[in-house]
C-alpha positions in Angstrom: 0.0 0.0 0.0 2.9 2.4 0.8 4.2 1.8 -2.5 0.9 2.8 -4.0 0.8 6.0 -2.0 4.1 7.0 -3.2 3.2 6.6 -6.9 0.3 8.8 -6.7 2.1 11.5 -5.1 4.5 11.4 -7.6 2.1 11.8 -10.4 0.2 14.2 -8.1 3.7 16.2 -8.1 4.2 16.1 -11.8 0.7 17.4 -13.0 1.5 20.1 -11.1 4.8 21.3 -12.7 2.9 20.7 -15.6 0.1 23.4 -14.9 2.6 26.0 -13.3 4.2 25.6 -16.5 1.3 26.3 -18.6 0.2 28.7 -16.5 3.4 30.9 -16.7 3.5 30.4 -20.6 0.1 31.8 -21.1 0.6 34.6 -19.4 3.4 35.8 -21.9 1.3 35.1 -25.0 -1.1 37.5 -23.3 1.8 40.1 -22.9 3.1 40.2 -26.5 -0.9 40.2 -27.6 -1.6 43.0 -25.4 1.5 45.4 -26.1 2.6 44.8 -29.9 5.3 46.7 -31.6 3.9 49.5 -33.9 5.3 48.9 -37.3 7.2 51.8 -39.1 5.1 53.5 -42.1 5.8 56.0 -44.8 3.9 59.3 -44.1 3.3 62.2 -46.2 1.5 65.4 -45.4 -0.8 67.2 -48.2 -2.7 70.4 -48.4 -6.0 70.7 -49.7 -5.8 72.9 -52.9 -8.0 73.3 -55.7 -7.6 70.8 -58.4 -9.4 69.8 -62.0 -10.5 66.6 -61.8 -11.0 64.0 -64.6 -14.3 62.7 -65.9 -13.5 59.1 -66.7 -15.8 56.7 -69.5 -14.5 53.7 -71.2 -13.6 54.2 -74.9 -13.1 51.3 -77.3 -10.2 51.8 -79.9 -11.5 50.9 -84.0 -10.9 51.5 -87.6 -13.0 52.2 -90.6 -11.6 50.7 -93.2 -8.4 48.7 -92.8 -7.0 47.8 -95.7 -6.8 43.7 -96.1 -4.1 41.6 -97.8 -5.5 38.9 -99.1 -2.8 36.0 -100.7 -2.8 36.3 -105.0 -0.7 32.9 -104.6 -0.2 30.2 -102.2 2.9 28.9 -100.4 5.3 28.5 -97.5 5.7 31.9 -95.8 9.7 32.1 -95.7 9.4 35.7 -94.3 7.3 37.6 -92.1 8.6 41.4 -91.0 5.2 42.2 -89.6 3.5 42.2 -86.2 0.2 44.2 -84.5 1.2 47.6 -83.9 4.1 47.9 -86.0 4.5 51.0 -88.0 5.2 50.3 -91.3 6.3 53.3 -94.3 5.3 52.7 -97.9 7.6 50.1 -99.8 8.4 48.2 -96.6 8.5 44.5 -97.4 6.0 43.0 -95.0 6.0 39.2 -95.7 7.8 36.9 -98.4 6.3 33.2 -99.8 8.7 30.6 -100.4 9.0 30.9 -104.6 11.6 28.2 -105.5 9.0 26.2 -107.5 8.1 29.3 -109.4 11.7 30.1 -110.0 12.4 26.7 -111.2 9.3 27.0 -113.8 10.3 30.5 -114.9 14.0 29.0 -115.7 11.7 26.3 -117.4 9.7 28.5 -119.5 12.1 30.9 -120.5 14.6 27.6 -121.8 11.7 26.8 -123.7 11.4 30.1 -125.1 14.8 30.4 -126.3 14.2 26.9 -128.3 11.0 27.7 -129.7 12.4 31.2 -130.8 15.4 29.0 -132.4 12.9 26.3 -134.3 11.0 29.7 -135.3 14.3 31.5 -137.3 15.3 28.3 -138.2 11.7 27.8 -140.0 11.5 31.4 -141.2 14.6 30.7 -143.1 13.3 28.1 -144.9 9.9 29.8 -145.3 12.2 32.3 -147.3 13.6 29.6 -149.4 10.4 28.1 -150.2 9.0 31.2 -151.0 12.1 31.9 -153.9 11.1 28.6 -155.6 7.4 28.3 -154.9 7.8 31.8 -157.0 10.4 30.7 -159.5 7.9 27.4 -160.0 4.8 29.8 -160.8 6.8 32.1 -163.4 8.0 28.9 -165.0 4.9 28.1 -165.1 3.4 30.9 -166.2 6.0 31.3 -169.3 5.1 27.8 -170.1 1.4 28.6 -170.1 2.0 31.4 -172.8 3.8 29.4 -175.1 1.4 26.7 -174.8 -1.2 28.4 -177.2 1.8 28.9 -179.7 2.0 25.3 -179.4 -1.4 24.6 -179.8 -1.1 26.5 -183.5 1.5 24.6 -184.6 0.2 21.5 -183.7 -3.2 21.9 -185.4 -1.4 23.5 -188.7 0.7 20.5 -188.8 3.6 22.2 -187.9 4.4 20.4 -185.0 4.5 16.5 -184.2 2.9 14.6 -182.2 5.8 13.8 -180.2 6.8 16.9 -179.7 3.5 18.2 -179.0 2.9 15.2 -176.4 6.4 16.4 -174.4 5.3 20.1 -174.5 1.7 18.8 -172.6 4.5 16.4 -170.2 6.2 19.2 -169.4 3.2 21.5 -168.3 1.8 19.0 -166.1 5.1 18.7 -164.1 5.9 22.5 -164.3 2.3 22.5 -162.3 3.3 19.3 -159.7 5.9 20.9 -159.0 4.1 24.7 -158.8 1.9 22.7 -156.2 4.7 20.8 -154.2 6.6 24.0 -153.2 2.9 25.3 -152.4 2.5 22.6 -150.3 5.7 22.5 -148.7 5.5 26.6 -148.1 1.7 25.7 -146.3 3.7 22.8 -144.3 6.5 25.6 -143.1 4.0 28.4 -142.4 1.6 26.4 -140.8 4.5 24.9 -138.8 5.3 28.5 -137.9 1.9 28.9 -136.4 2.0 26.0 -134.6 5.4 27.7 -132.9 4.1 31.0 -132.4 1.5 29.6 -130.9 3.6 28.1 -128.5 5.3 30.8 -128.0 2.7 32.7 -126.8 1.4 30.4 -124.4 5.1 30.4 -122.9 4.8 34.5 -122.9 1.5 34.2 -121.4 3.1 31.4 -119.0 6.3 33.9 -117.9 4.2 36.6 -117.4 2.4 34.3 -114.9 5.2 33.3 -113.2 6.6 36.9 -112.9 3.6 37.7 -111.4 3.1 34.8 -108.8 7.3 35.5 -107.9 6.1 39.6 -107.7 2.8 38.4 -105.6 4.5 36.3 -102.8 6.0 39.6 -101.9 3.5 42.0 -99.8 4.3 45.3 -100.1 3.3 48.1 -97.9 1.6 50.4 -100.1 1.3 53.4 -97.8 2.4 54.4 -94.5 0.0 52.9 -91.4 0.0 50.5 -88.4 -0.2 46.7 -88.9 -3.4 45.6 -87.4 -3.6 42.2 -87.3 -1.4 39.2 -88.6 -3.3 35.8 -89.3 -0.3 34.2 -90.5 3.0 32.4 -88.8 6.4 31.8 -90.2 6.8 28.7 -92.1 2.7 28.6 -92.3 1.2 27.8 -95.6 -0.7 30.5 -97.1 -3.8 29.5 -99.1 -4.6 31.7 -102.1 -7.6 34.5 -101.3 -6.4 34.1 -97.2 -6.0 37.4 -95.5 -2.7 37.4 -94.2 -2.8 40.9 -92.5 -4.6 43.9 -92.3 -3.2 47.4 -92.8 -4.3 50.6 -90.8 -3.6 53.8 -92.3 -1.7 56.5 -90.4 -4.6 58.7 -88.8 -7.3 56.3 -89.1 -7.8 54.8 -85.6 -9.9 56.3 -83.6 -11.6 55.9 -79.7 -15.6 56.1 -79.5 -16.2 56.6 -76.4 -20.1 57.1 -75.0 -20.5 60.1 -73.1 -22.9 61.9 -70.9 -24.8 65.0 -72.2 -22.9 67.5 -70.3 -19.7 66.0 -71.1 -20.8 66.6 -75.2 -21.7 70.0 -74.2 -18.4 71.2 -72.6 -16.7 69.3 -75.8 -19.2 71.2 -78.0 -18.0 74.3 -76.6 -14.7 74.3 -75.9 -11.0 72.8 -76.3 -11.1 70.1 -73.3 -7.8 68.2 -72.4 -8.5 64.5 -72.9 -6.4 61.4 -72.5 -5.6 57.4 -72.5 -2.7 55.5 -70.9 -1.0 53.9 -73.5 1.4 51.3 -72.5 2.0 53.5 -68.8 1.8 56.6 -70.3 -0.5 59.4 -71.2 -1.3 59.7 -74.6 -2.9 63.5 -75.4 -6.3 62.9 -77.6 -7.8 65.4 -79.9 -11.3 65.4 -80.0 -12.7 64.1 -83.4 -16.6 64.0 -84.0 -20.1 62.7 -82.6 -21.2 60.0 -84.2 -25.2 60.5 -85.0 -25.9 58.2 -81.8 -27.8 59.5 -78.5 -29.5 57.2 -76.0 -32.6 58.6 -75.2 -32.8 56.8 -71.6 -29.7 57.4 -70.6 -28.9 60.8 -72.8 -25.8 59.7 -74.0 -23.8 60.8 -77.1 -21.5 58.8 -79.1 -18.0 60.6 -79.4 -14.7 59.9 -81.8 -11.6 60.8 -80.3 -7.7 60.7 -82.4 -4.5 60.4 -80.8 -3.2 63.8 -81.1 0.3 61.7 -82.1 -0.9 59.6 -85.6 2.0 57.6 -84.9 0.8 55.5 -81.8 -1.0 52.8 -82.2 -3.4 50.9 -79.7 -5.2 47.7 -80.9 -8.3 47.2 -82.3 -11.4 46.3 -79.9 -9.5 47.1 -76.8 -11.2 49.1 -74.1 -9.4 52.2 -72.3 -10.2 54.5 -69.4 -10.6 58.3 -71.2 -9.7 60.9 -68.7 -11.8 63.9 -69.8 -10.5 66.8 -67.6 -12.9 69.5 -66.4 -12.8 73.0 -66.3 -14.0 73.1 -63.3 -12.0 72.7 -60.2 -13.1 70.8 -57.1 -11.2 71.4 -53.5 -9.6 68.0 -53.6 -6.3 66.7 -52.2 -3.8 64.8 -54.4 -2.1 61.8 -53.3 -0.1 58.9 -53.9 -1.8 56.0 -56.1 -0.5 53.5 -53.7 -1.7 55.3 -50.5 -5.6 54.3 -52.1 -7.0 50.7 -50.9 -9.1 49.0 -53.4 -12.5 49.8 -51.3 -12.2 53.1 -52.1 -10.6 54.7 -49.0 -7.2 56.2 -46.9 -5.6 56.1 -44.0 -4.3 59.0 -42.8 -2.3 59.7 -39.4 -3.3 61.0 -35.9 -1.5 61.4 -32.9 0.5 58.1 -34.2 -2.6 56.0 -35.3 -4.6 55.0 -38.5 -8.0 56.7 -39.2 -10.1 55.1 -42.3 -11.4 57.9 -44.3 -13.6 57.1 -47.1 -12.7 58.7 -50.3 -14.5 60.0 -53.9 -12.1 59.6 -56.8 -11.8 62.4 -59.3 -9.2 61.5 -61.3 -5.2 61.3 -62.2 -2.3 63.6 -62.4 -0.2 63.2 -64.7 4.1 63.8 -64.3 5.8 63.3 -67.7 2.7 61.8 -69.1 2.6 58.9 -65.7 -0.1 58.7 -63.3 1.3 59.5 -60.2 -1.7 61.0 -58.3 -4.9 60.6 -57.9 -7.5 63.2 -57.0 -9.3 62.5 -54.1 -12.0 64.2 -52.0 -13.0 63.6 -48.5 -16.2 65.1 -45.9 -15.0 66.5 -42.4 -11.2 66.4 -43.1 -8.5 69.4 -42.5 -6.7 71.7 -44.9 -3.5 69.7 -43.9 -3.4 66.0 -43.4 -0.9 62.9 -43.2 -1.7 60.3 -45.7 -0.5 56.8 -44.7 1.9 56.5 -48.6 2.0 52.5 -48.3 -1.1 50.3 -48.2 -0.5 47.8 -44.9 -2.3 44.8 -45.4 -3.7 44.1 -41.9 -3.8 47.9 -41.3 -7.6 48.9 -38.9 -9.1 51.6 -37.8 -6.8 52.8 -34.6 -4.2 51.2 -34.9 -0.4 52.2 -33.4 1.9 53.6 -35.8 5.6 54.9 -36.1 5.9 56.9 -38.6 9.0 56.8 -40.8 11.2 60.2 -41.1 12.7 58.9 -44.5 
């Protein structure tokens, strides 16, 4: 029994160390929980001032009329110097089919040229021969023919034998064989002339068509402009009648952009500064037109903007945030763009601790055509305040702060 006893004192003894222990470790979780370190932030102060703020609508970048390439001849692409965007000048070579098959038929056609014109001088030549004796054959001929009547005379007056008479009648039938064999043989030459020329002018017809496909499976820029888009790849095959690219003049792209009715009345009036960011920078716009739209409901208006600079280009069907700045100025306070949380709201600094303050967006300010401010607006806030810079992720309402001199 003793031995017992001392066991479960011991164990006794042990879950007691056990809950000290806890005990004293809880209490220093509590500690750090209760007294954390304020974390060092980046403050700045700014002054309420005057500013113009930005009327901001989404405007959709298009094109009237690009102009399409479309493939004259099919092939492996072997070159492609085009891609979206690119600015192209008139004469630039834009894309290049493989053409070895058509240079091996034009070397073809035009050593098959050169023979037929060979057959064709040789032929002439003979033409020319034929022509001396089918001609010498006809005045023989024709000499014999007049002396035939004399003949005739003398035969019926007995002046001439029968013999005689007999060899003159041989010798006009073979003066006319031969009369009609040199015909024939000068119809054989001519006709076999035609049958050459002939050839020859399907082989013409055939080089011109091969100059053409060789001149066709280069595209040529034919004016200055943007390329819009490519539908082909290098080393693709290009069917004939494909559009391969489209080409968008210089000065043809435009932004439409739906806008409220007093927006198209300050517009209608006067000059107003409007804008895009383009690739992370601000891209002036002049405004264009109003398309004949206007939603009734809504009392919208349709309006075409241009990039003031015809040599950027923005792609087709993309959407962009047009800054339309006001005349008007509203008290506002300009700050940082990473001081703003994605709800819409700041936190600025008092006596060393956060205070949420809702905000109303107006717009950017622009530094060497960056966004690097936005205009913001705020109820029941000073002249003067300090604006939290960086966003803290688990930053709340009141809590401790050190702010950072730097």
């Amino acid at each position: 029994m003793k031995r017992y006893r001392l066991i479960t004192l011991i164990i006794l003894a042990v879950s007691v160390c056990i809950s000290l222990y806890w005990m004293m470790h809880q209490k220093t979780v509590v500690k750090i929980i209760r007294n954390p370190v304020a974390p060092q932030v980046k403050v700045e102060s700014i002054n309420q001032q005057e500013n113009r703020p930005n009327h901001i609508v989404y405007a959709e970048s298009y094109v009237n009329k690009p102009l399409a390439f479309i493939a004259k001849v099919s092939g492996d692409l072997s070159t492609l110097n085009a891609t979206p965007g690119q600015l192209v000048a008139a004469g630039d070579e834009l894309m290049v089919l493989n053409t070895d098959a058509a240079h091996r038929k034009r070397s073809r056609v035009i050593n098959d040229r050169k023979i037929q014109r060979l057959e064709k001088s040789v032929l002439l030549k003979k033409k020319s021969s034929l022509v001396r004796v089918y001609d010498s054959s006809v005045e023989q001929l024709n000499l014999h023919v007049s002396q035939q009547d004399r003949q005739e005379k003398l035969y019926k007056n007995n002046y001439l034998s029968q013999a005689a008479y007999d060899k003159t009648k041989s010798q006009l039938e073979g003066l006319k064989i031969a009369k009609n064999q040199a015909k024939q043989r000068l119809v054989d030459v001519e006709q076999q002339i035609a049958r050459v020329e002939s050839a020859l002018a399907l082989l013409d017809i055939d080089l011109l068509d091969v100059n053409e496909a060789i001149a066709d499976a280069t595209t040529i820029s034919p004016h200055s402009g943007f390329i819009g888009e490519v539908n082909v790849v290098q080393s693709g095959y290009v069917e004939t009648g494909q559009v391969t690219m489209t080409l968008i003049p210089v000065d043809a792209l435009r932004l439409k952009a739906v806008i409220p009715q007093e927006i198209y009345r300050l517009l209608s009036r006067s000059d107003v500064p409007s804008s895009v960011m383009l690739n992370g920078q601000q891209v002036a716009l002049d405004f264009d037109r109003f398309e004949p739209y206007f939603d009734q409901e809504n009392g919208s208006i349709e309006a075409v903007f241009l990039a003031a600079d015809s040599r950027l280009f923005y792609p087709l069907g993309q959407r962009f945030k047009l800054y339309i700045e006001l005349p008007e100025p509203t008290v506002s306070f300009l700050v940082p763009l990473a001081s703003v949380y994605p709800g819409g709201y700041i936190y600025i600094v008092e006596n060393e601790r956060l205070r949420r303050v809702d905000v109303e967006f107006h717009g950017y300010r622009f530094t060497d055509g960056e966004a690097t401010r936005l205009i913001v607006s705020a109820d029941s806030l000073p002249e003067r305040v300090d604006v939290l810079v960086d966003t803290i992720p688990d930053a709340i309402n009141g809590m401790s702060i050190r702010a950072n001199d730097d």
